[in-house]
DRENVEX-303003 format. One line per field, with one value per atom (N, C-alpha, C, O): residue number from 1; residue in three letters; x, y, z. Coordinates in Angstrom, 1 decimal, always signed. Atoms other than C-alpha are relative to their C-alpha. Layout:
BEGIN
k c(NUM	...)
r c(Ala	...)
X c(X	...)
Y c(Y	...)
Z c(Z	...)
END
This chain:
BEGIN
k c(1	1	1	1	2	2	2	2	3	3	3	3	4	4	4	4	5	5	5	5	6	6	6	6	7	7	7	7	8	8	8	8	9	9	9	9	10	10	10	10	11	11	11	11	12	12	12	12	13	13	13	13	14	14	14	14	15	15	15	15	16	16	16	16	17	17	17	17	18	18	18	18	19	19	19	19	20	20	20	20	21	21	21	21	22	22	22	22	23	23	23	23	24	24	24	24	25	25	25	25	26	26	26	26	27	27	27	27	28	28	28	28	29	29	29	29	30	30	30	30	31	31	31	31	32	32	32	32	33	33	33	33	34	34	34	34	35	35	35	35	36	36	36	36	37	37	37	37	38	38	38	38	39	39	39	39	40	40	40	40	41	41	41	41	42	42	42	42	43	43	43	43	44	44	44	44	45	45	45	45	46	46	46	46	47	47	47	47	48	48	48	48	49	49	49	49	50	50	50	50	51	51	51	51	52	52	52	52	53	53	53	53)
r c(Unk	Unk	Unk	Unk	Unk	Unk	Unk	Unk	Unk	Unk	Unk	Unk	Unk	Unk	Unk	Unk	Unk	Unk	Unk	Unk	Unk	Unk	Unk	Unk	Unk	Unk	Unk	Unk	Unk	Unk	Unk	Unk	Unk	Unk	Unk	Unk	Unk	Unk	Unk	Unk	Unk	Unk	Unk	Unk	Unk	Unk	Unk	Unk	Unk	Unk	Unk	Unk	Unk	Unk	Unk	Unk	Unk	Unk	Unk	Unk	Unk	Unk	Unk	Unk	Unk	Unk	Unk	Unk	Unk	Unk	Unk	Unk	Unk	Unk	Unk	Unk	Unk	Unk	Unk	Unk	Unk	Unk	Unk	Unk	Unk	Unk	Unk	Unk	Unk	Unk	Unk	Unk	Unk	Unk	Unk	Unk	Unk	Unk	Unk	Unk	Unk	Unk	Unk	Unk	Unk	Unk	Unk	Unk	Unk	Unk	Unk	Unk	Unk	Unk	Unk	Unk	Unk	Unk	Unk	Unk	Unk	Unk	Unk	Unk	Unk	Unk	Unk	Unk	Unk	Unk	Unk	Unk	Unk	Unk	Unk	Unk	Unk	Unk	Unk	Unk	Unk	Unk	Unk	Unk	Unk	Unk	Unk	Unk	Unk	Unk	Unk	Unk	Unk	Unk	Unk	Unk	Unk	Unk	Unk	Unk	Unk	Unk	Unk	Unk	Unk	Unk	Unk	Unk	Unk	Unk	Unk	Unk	Unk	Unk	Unk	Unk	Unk	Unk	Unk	Unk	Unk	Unk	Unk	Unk	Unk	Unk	Unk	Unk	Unk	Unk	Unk	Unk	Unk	Unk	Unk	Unk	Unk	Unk	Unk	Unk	Unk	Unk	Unk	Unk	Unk	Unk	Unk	Unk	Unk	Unk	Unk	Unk)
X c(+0.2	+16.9	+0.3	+1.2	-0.4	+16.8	+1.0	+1.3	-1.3	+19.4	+1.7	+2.7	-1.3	+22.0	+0.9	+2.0	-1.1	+23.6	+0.7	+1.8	-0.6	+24.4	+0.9	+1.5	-0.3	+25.4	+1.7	+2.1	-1.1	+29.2	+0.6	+0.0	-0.7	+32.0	-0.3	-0.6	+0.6	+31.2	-1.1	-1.3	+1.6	+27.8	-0.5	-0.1	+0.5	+25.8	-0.8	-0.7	+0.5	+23.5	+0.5	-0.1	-0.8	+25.8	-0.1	-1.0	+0.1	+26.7	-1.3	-1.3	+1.4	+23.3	-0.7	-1.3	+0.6	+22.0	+1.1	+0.5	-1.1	+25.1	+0.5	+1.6	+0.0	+25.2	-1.3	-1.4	+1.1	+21.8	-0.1	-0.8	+0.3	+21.9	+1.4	+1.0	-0.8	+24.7	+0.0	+0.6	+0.7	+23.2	-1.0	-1.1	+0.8	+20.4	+0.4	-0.1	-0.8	+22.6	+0.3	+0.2	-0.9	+24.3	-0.9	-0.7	+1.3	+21.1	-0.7	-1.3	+0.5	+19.9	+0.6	-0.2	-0.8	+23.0	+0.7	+1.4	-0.3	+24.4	-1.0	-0.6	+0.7	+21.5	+0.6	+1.1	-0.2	+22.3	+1.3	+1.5	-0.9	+25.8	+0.4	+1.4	+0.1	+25.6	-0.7	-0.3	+0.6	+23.0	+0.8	+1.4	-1.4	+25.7	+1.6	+2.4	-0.9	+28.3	-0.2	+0.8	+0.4	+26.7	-0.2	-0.2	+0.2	+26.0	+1.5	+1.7	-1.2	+29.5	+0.1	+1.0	-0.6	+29.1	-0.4	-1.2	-0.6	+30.9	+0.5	+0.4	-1.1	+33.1	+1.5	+2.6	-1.8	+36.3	+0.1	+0.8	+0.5	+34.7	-0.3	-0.1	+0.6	+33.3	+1.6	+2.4	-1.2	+36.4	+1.0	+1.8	-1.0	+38.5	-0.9	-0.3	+1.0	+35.6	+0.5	-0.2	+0.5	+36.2	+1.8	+2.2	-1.0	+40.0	+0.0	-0.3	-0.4	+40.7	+1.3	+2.2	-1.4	+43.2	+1.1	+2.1)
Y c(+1.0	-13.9	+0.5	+1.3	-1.1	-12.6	-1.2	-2.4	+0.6	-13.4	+0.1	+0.3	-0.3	-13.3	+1.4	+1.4	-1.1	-9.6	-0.4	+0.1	+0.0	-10.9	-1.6	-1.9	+1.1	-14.4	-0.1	+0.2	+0.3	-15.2	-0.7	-1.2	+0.3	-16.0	-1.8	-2.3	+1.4	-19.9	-0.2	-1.2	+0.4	-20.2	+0.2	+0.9	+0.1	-21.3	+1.0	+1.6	-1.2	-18.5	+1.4	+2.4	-1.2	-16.1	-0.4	+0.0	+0.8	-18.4	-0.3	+0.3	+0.6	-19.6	+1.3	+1.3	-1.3	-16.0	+0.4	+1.0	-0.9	-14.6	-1.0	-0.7	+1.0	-18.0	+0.3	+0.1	-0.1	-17.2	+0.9	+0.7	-1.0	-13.5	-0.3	-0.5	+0.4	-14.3	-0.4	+0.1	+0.3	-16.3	+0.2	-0.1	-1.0	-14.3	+1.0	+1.2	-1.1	-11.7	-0.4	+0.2	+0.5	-13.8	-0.2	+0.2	+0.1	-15.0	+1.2	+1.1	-1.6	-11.5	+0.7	+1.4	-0.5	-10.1	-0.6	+0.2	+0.6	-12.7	+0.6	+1.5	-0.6	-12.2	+1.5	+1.7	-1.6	-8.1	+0.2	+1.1	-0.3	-8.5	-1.1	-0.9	+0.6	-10.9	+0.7	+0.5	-0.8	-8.4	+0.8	+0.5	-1.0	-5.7	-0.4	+0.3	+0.5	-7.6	-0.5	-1.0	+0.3	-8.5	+1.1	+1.1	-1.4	-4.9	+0.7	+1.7	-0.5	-4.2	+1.2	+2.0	-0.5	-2.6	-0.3	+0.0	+0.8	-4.6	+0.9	+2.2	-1.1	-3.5	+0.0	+0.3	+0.0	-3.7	+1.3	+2.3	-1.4	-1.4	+1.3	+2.4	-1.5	+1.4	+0.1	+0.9	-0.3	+1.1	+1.0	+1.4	-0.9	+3.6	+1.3	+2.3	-1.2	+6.1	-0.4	+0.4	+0.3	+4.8	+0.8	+0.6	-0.2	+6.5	+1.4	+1.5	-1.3	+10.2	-0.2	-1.0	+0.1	+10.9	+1.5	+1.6)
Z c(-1.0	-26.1	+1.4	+1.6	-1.3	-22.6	+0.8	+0.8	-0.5	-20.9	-0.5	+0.1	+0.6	-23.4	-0.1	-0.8	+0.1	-23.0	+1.4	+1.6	-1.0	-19.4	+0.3	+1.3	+0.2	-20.3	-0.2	-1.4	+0.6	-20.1	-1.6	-2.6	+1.2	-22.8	-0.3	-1.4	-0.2	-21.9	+0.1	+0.7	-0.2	-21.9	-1.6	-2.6	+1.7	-25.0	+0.0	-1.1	-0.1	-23.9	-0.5	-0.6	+1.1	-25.7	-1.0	-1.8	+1.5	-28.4	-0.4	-1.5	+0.8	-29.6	-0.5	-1.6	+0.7	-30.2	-0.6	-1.5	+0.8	-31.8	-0.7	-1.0	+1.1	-34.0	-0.8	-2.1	+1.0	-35.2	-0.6	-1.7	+0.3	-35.8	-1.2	-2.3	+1.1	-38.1	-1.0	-2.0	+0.8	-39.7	-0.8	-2.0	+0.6	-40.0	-1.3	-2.4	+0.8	-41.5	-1.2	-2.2	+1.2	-43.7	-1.4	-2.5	+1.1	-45.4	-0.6	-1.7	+0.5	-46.0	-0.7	-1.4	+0.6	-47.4	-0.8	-1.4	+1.0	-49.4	-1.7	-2.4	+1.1	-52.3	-0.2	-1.3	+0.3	-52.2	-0.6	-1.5	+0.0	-52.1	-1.6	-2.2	+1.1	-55.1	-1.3	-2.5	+1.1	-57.0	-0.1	-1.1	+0.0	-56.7	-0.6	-1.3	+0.9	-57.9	-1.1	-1.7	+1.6	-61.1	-0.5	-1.7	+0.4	-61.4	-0.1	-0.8	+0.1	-61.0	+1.2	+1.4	-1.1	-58.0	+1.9	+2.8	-1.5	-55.1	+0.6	+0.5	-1.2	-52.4	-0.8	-0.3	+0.7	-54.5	-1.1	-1.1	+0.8	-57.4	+0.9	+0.4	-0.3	-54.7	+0.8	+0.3	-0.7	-52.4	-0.5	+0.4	+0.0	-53.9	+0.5	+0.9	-0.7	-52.7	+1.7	+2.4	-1.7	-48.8	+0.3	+1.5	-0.6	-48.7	-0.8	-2.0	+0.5	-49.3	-1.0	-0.9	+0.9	-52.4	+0.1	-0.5)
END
């Protein structure tokens, strides 16, 4: 949305694009993150890979 990288912390012009992309997001990766965890592999199963031993 133009405008919005220069749009203050008050202004819906921030908020209304970074309420929708969110939501965007959310709708897209819900399903994946749901197929992966029926597969057994979530973020709780891979996580011991994300820390050195």
């Amino acid at each position: 949305m133009p405008g919005a990288m220069e749009a203050g912390l008050t202004s819906g012009l921030f908020w209304v694009p970074l309420a929708f992309a969110l939501l965007v997001v959310f709708v897209l990766t819900t399903p994946v993150n749901r197929w992966l965890i029926s597969r057994g592999k979530g973020h709780a199963v891979v996580h011991a890979y994300h820390h050195a031993r």
